[in-house]
C-alpha positions in Angstrom: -12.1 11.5 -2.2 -13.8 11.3 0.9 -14.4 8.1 2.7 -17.6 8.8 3.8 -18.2 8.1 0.1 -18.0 4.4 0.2 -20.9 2.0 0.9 -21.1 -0.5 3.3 -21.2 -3.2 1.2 -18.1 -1.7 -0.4 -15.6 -4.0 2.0 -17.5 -7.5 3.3 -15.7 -6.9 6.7 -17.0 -3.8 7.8 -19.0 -3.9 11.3 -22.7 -4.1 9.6 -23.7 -2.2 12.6 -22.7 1.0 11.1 -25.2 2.8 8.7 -25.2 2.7 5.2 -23.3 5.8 4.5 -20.4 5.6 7.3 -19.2 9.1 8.6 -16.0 9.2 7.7 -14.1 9.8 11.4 -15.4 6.1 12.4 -14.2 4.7 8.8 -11.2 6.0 9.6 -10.7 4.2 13.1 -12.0 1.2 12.2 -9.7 1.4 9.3 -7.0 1.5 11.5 -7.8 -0.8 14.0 -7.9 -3.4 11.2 -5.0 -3.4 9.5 -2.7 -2.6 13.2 -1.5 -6.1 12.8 1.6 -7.2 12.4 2.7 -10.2 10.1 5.5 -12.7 10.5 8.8 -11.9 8.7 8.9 -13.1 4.5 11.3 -15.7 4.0 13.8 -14.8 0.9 13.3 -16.9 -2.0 13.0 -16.5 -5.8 9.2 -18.5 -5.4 5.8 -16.7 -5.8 3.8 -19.6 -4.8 4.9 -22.2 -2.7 2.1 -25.2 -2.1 3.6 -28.3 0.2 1.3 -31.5 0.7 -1.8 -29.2 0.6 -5.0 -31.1 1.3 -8.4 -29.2 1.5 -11.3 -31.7 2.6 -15.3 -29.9 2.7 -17.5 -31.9 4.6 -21.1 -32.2 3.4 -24.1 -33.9 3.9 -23.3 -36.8 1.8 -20.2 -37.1 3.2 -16.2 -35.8 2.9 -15.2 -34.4 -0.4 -11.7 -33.5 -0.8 -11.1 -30.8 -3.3 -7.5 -30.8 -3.1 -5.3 -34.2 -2.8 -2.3 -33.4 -1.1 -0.7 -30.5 -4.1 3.2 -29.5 -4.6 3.2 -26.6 -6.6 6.0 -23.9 -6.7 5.5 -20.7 -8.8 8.8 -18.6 -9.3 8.3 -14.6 -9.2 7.7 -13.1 -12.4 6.1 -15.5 -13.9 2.6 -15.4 -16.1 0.8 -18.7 -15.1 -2.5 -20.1 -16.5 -4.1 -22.5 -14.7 -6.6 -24.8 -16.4 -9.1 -27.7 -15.8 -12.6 -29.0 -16.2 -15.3 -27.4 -13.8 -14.9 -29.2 -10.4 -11.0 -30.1 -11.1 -9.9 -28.0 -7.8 -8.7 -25.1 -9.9 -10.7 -22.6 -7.8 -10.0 -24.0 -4.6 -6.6 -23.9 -5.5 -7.2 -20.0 -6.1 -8.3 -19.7 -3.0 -5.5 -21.4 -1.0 -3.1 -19.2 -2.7 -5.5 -16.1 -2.0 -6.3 -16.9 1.6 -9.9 -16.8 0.8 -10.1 -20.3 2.2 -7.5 -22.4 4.3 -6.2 -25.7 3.6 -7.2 -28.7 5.9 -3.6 -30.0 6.0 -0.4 -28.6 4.6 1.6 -25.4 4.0 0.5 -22.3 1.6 3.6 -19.6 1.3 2.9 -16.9 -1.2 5.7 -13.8 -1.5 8.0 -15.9 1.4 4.6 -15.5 4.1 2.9 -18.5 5.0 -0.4 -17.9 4.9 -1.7 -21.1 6.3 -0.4 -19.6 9.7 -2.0 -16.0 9.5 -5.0 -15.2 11.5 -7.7 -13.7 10.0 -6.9 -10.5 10.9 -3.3 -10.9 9.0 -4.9 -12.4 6.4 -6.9 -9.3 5.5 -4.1 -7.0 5.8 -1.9 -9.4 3.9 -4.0 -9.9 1.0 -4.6 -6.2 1.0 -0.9 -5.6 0.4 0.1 -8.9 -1.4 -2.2 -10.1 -3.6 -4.2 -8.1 -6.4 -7.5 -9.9 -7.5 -9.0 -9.2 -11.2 -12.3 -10.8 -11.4 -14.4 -11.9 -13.9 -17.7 -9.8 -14.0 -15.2 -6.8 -13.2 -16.4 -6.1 -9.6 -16.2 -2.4 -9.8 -18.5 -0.1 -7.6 -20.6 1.3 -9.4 -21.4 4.8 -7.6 -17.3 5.7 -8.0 -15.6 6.8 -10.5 -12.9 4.7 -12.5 -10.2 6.7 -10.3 -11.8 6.4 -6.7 -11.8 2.3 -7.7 -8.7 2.4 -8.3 -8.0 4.6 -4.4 -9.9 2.3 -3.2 -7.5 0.0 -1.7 -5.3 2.4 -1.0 -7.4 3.7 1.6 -8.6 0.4 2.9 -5.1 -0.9 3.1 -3.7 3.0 4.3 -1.0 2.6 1.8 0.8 5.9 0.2 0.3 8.8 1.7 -3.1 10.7 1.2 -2.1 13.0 -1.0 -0.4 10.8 -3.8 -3.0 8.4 -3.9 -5.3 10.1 -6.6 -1.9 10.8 -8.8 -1.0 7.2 -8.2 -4.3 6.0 -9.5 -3.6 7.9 -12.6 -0.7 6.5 -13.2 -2.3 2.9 -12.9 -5.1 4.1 -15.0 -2.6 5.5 -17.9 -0.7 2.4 -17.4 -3.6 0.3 -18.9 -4.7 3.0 -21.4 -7.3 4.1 -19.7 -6.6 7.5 -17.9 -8.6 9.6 -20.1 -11.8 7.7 -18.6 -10.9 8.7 -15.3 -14.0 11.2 -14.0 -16.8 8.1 -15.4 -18.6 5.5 -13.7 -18.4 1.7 -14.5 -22.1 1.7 -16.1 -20.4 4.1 -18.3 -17.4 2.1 -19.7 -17.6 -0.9 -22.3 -16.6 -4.0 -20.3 -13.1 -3.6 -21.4 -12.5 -0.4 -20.7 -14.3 -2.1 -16.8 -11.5 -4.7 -16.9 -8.9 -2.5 -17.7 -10.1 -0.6 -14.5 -10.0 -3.7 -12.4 -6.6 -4.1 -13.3 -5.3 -1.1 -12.2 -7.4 -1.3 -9.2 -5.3 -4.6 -8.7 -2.0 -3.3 -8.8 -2.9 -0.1 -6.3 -0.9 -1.4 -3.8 2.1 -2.6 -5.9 1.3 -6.9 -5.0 4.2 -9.1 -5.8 1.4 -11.5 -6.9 -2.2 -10.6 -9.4 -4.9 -13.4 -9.6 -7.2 -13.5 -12.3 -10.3 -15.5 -12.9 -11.7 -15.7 -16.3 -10.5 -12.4 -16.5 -11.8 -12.3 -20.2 -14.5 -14.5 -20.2 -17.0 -11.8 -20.9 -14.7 -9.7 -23.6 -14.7 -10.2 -27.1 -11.2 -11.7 -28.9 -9.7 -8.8 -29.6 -10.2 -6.8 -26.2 -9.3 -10.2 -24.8 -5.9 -10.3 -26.2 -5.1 -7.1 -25.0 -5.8 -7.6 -22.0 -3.4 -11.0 -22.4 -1.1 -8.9 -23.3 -1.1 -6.2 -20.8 -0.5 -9.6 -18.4 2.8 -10.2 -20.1 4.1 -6.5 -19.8 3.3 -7.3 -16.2 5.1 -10.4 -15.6 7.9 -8.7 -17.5 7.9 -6.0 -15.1 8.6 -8.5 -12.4 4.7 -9.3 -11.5 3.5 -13.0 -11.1 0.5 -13.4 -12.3 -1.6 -16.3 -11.8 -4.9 -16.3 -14.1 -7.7 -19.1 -14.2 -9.0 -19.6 -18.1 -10.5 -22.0 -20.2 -9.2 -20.2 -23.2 -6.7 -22.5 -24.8 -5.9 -19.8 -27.2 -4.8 -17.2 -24.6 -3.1 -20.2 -22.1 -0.8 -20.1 -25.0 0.6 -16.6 -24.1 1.7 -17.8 -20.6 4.3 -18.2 -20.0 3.5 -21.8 -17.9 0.7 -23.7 -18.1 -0.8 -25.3 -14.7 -3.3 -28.2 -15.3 -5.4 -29.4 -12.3 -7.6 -32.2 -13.0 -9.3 -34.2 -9.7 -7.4 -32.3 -7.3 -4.4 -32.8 -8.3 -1.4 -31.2 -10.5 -0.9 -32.8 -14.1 3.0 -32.5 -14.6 3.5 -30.6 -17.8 6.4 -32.2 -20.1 10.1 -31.0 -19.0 8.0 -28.7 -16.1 8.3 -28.8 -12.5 5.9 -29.8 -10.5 
Protein backbone atom coordinates (compact mmCIF):
# COMPACT_ATOMS: atom_id res chain seq x y z
CA UNK A 1 0.00 0.00 0.00
CA UNK A 2 1.45 3.04 -0.83
CA UNK A 3 1.09 6.21 1.13
CA UNK A 4 0.69 8.37 -1.51
CA UNK A 5 -2.61 6.62 -1.52
CA UNK A 6 -4.18 8.34 1.30
CA UNK A 7 -6.11 11.75 1.17
CA UNK A 8 -5.54 14.63 2.88
CA UNK A 9 -8.39 14.67 4.73
CA UNK A 10 -7.51 11.13 5.70
CA UNK A 11 -5.68 12.40 9.18
CA UNK A 12 -7.12 16.10 10.46
CA UNK A 13 -3.51 16.94 11.39
CA UNK A 14 -1.77 16.91 8.29
CA UNK A 15 -0.09 20.32 7.12
CA UNK A 16 -3.18 21.43 4.69
CA UNK A 17 -0.49 23.05 2.76
CA UNK A 18 0.29 19.92 1.05
CA UNK A 19 -1.87 18.89 -2.09
CA UNK A 20 -4.53 16.70 -2.16
CA UNK A 21 -2.79 13.55 -3.20
CA UNK A 22 0.63 13.83 -0.90
CA UNK A 23 3.76 12.26 -2.59
CA UNK A 24 4.66 9.76 -0.57
CA UNK A 25 8.55 10.86 0.40
CA UNK A 26 7.05 14.08 2.22
CA UNK A 27 4.21 11.70 3.97
CA UNK A 28 6.79 9.87 5.08
CA UNK A 29 8.86 12.73 6.88
CA UNK A 30 6.14 14.45 8.20
CA UNK A 31 5.11 11.07 9.50
CA UNK A 32 8.13 10.96 11.29
CA UNK A 33 8.51 14.23 12.55
CA UNK A 34 5.19 13.72 14.25
CA UNK A 35 5.26 10.96 16.16
CA UNK A 36 9.42 11.61 17.27
CA UNK A 37 8.11 12.46 20.63
CA UNK A 38 8.72 10.94 23.56
CA UNK A 39 6.03 10.33 26.42
CA UNK A 40 6.48 10.19 30.13
CA UNK A 41 7.08 6.75 31.80
CA UNK A 42 3.37 4.55 32.54
CA UNK A 43 2.93 4.12 36.05
CA UNK A 44 2.16 0.22 36.94
CA UNK A 45 -1.25 -0.38 38.13
CA UNK A 46 -4.08 -2.86 37.49
CA UNK A 47 -6.54 0.58 36.36
CA UNK A 48 -7.58 1.34 32.70
CA UNK A 49 -9.01 4.59 33.46
CA UNK A 50 -8.11 6.63 36.32
CA UNK A 51 -10.34 10.08 36.60
CA UNK A 52 -9.38 12.23 39.97
CA UNK A 53 -11.56 15.47 40.81
CA UNK A 54 -11.97 16.05 36.99
CA UNK A 55 -13.83 19.22 36.24
CA UNK A 56 -14.41 20.40 32.55
CA UNK A 57 -16.05 23.98 32.42
CA UNK A 58 -17.00 25.46 28.46
CA UNK A 59 -17.43 28.99 28.44
CA UNK A 60 -20.22 30.37 26.17
CA UNK A 61 -21.98 33.35 25.39
CA UNK A 62 -24.55 32.85 28.03
CA UNK A 63 -22.16 32.17 30.41
CA UNK A 64 -19.97 29.07 32.22
CA UNK A 65 -21.33 25.66 31.65
CA UNK A 66 -19.64 22.89 33.35
CA UNK A 67 -19.97 19.56 31.71
CA UNK A 68 -18.20 17.66 34.18
CA UNK A 69 -18.48 18.29 38.17
CA UNK A 70 -15.45 17.29 39.69
CA UNK A 71 -15.70 13.03 38.50
CA UNK A 72 -13.77 9.96 40.40
CA UNK A 73 -13.89 7.23 38.21
CA UNK A 74 -11.45 4.18 38.10
CA UNK A 75 -11.79 1.55 35.38
CA UNK A 76 -9.65 -1.72 35.98
CA UNK A 77 -7.95 -3.37 32.80
CA UNK A 78 -9.96 -5.91 31.10
CA UNK A 79 -12.89 -4.72 31.72
CA UNK A 80 -16.17 -4.22 29.26
CA UNK A 81 -17.79 -0.94 30.43
CA UNK A 82 -21.03 0.75 29.17
CA UNK A 83 -21.54 4.08 29.93
CA UNK A 84 -24.99 5.52 29.90
CA UNK A 85 -27.06 8.81 30.30
CA UNK A 86 -29.58 11.15 28.84
CA UNK A 87 -28.27 13.51 25.97
CA UNK A 88 -26.37 16.44 27.70
CA UNK A 89 -25.53 14.17 30.98
CA UNK A 90 -21.59 14.62 30.30
CA UNK A 91 -21.22 11.10 28.91
CA UNK A 92 -19.44 12.37 25.74
CA UNK A 93 -17.36 14.79 27.40
CA UNK A 94 -16.39 12.16 29.57
CA UNK A 95 -15.31 10.19 26.31
CA UNK A 96 -13.36 12.75 25.47
CA UNK A 97 -11.32 13.31 28.67
CA UNK A 98 -10.39 9.66 28.63
CA UNK A 99 -9.63 9.94 24.81
CA UNK A 100 -7.62 13.15 24.96
CA UNK A 101 -9.87 14.69 22.41
CA UNK A 102 -10.57 17.45 24.88
CA UNK A 103 -8.67 18.39 28.31
CA UNK A 104 -10.07 18.78 31.54
CA UNK A 105 -10.28 22.36 33.14
CA UNK A 106 -9.13 20.97 36.53
CA UNK A 107 -8.03 17.61 37.62
CA UNK A 108 -6.11 14.49 36.62
CA UNK A 109 -6.95 11.99 33.54
CA UNK A 110 -4.52 8.71 33.57
CA UNK A 111 -5.51 6.08 31.08
CA UNK A 112 -3.01 2.80 30.66
CA UNK A 113 -0.68 4.42 33.93
CA UNK A 114 -0.06 7.88 31.37
CA UNK A 115 -1.48 10.94 32.48
CA UNK A 116 -2.91 12.46 29.79
CA UNK A 117 -3.87 15.65 31.31
CA UNK A 118 0.03 16.45 31.21
CA UNK A 119 0.76 15.37 27.47
CA UNK A 120 1.27 18.09 24.86
CA UNK A 121 -0.39 17.92 21.92
CA UNK A 122 2.07 16.43 20.15
CA UNK A 123 2.11 13.36 22.80
CA UNK A 124 -1.29 13.28 22.78
CA UNK A 125 -1.40 12.35 19.06
CA UNK A 126 1.20 9.79 19.26
CA UNK A 127 -0.37 8.44 22.45
CA UNK A 128 -3.76 7.97 21.35
CA UNK A 129 -2.28 6.47 18.21
CA UNK A 130 -0.77 3.73 20.25
CA UNK A 131 -3.20 3.65 23.27
CA UNK A 132 -6.53 4.07 22.49
CA UNK A 133 -8.61 2.44 19.62
CA UNK A 134 -11.81 4.41 18.68
CA UNK A 135 -14.95 2.56 16.98
CA UNK A 136 -17.37 5.16 15.89
CA UNK A 137 -20.76 5.26 15.18
CA UNK A 138 -21.36 5.98 11.38
CA UNK A 139 -18.22 3.58 10.89
CA UNK A 140 -15.72 6.25 9.72
CA UNK A 141 -14.06 4.20 7.19
CA UNK A 142 -12.37 5.84 4.04
CA UNK A 143 -14.14 5.15 1.44
CA UNK A 144 -11.45 5.01 -1.56
CA UNK A 145 -9.46 2.01 0.51
CA UNK A 146 -10.03 -1.17 0.76
CA UNK A 147 -11.31 -2.92 4.06
CA UNK A 148 -7.45 -4.08 4.49
CA UNK A 149 -5.68 -0.63 3.81
CA UNK A 150 -8.29 0.75 6.77
CA UNK A 151 -7.20 -1.48 8.76
CA UNK A 152 -2.98 -0.40 7.74
CA UNK A 153 -3.99 2.62 8.19
CA UNK A 154 -2.84 3.35 11.55
CA UNK A 155 -0.13 1.34 11.33
CA UNK A 156 1.46 3.60 9.07
CA UNK A 157 0.35 6.80 10.71
CA UNK A 158 1.49 5.56 14.08
CA UNK A 159 4.90 3.62 12.16
CA UNK A 160 4.07 0.65 14.24
CA UNK A 161 5.22 -3.06 12.97
CA UNK A 162 7.41 -3.28 10.55
CA UNK A 163 6.38 -2.61 6.85
CA UNK A 164 6.25 -5.69 5.72
CA UNK A 165 3.87 -7.44 8.45
CA UNK A 166 1.51 -4.81 8.35
CA UNK A 167 -0.79 -6.10 5.55
CA UNK A 168 -0.60 -9.85 7.23
CA UNK A 169 -1.41 -8.22 10.46
CA UNK A 170 -4.46 -6.52 9.10
CA UNK A 171 -5.56 -9.95 8.04
CA UNK A 172 -5.34 -11.27 11.03
CA UNK A 173 -7.52 -8.44 12.59
CA UNK A 174 -9.86 -8.78 9.72
CA UNK A 175 -10.23 -12.77 10.32
CA UNK A 176 -10.41 -11.97 13.88
CA UNK A 177 -13.85 -10.25 13.32
CA UNK A 178 -15.05 -12.61 10.55
CA UNK A 179 -14.50 -10.56 8.04
CA UNK A 180 -11.15 -11.43 6.14
CA UNK A 181 -12.79 -12.83 3.13
CA UNK A 182 -13.97 -9.03 2.37
CA UNK A 183 -10.65 -7.90 2.36
CA UNK A 184 -9.89 -6.50 -1.44
CA UNK A 185 -13.71 -4.30 -1.12
CA UNK A 186 -14.47 -0.90 -0.46
CA UNK A 187 -16.69 0.38 2.47
CA UNK A 188 -19.70 1.43 -0.08
CA UNK A 189 -19.39 -2.17 -0.75
CA UNK A 190 -20.01 -3.79 2.73
CA UNK A 191 -23.43 -3.87 4.65
CA UNK A 192 -22.92 -1.61 7.72
CA UNK A 193 -22.00 -4.56 9.68
CA UNK A 194 -19.68 -6.04 7.82
CA UNK A 195 -18.30 -1.61 7.97
CA UNK A 196 -18.31 -1.99 11.77
CA UNK A 197 -16.74 -5.11 11.91
CA UNK A 198 -14.01 -3.24 9.83
CA UNK A 199 -13.79 -0.39 12.22
CA UNK A 200 -13.11 -2.73 14.81
CA UNK A 201 -10.20 -4.21 13.54
CA UNK A 202 -9.03 -0.93 12.35
CA UNK A 203 -9.19 -0.21 16.24
CA UNK A 204 -7.20 -2.84 17.54
CA UNK A 205 -4.24 -2.22 14.63
CA UNK A 206 -2.02 -1.09 17.00
CA UNK A 207 -2.76 -3.56 19.85
CA UNK A 208 -4.46 -0.41 22.46
CA UNK A 209 -4.76 -1.47 26.05
CA UNK A 210 -7.99 0.56 25.89
CA UNK A 211 -11.11 0.61 22.68
CA UNK A 212 -13.79 3.33 22.95
CA UNK A 213 -16.95 2.94 21.32
CA UNK A 214 -19.72 5.31 20.64
CA UNK A 215 -23.01 3.97 19.73
CA UNK A 216 -21.18 1.52 18.07
CA UNK A 217 -24.48 -0.21 17.06
CA UNK A 218 -26.74 2.44 16.86
CA UNK A 219 -27.20 2.07 13.10
CA UNK A 220 -27.18 -2.00 12.99
CA UNK A 221 -30.03 -4.10 13.29
CA UNK A 222 -30.50 -6.56 16.71
CA UNK A 223 -28.99 -9.30 15.58
CA UNK A 224 -25.79 -7.78 13.89
CA UNK A 225 -25.87 -5.70 17.02
CA UNK A 226 -25.38 -8.49 19.36
CA UNK A 227 -22.63 -9.74 17.53
CA UNK A 228 -20.94 -7.13 17.54
CA UNK A 229 -21.68 -7.07 21.69
CA UNK A 230 -20.26 -10.03 21.69
CA UNK A 231 -17.19 -9.76 19.79
CA UNK A 232 -16.67 -6.81 22.79
CA UNK A 233 -16.69 -9.49 25.39
CA UNK A 234 -14.12 -11.87 23.57
CA UNK A 235 -12.18 -8.71 23.74
CA UNK A 236 -12.27 -7.82 27.25
CA UNK A 237 -11.67 -11.45 27.85
CA UNK A 238 -8.59 -11.22 25.95
CA UNK A 239 -7.46 -8.64 28.39
CA UNK A 240 -8.88 -5.41 26.37
CA UNK A 241 -10.86 -2.69 28.26
CA UNK A 242 -13.30 -1.54 26.48
CA UNK A 243 -15.27 1.46 27.16
CA UNK A 244 -18.60 1.83 24.90
CA UNK A 245 -21.27 4.78 25.03
CA UNK A 246 -24.98 3.23 24.33
CA UNK A 247 -28.39 3.82 25.02
CA UNK A 248 -29.25 0.29 24.45
CA UNK A 249 -30.33 -1.07 27.81
CA UNK A 250 -30.51 -4.39 26.29
CA UNK A 251 -26.83 -4.67 25.22
CA UNK A 252 -25.59 -2.55 28.63
CA UNK A 253 -26.64 -5.72 30.01
CA UNK A 254 -23.73 -7.71 28.50
CA UNK A 255 -21.15 -5.42 30.21
CA UNK A 256 -19.64 -6.35 32.34
CA UNK A 257 -20.10 -2.74 34.45
CA UNK A 258 -22.47 -0.33 33.96
CA UNK A 259 -21.25 3.51 34.23
CA UNK A 260 -24.22 6.02 34.63
CA UNK A 261 -23.56 9.79 34.19
CA UNK A 262 -26.32 12.01 34.80
CA UNK A 263 -25.55 16.08 35.19
CA UNK A 264 -21.96 15.66 35.16
CA UNK A 265 -21.59 13.47 37.54
CA UNK A 266 -21.17 9.54 38.36
CA UNK A 267 -24.30 7.71 39.70
CA UNK A 268 -22.84 4.99 42.12
CA UNK A 269 -24.11 1.75 40.93
CA UNK A 270 -25.23 -0.68 43.96
CA UNK A 271 -22.17 -2.66 45.61
CA UNK A 272 -19.82 -0.73 42.66
CA UNK A 273 -17.01 1.54 43.02
CA UNK A 274 -17.14 4.68 42.19
Amino acid sequence: MQLAKYPINSMRAFPTAFPVEVEAKAMRKWLAELTNVSLPASRVDNLAVSLSAVRKVYVTGAGEFEALRGIDLQIERGVFAAVVGKSGSGKSTLINMITGIDRPTSGEVWVAGTPVHALTENQIAVWRGRTVGVVFQFFQLLPTLTALENVMLPMDFCDMFAPSERAERALSLLELVDIKDQADKLPANLSGGQQQRVAIARSLANDPPLLVADEPTGNLDNKTALSIIELFVRLAQAGKTIIMVTHDQELVMRAGRKITVAEGLIVPEEGERR
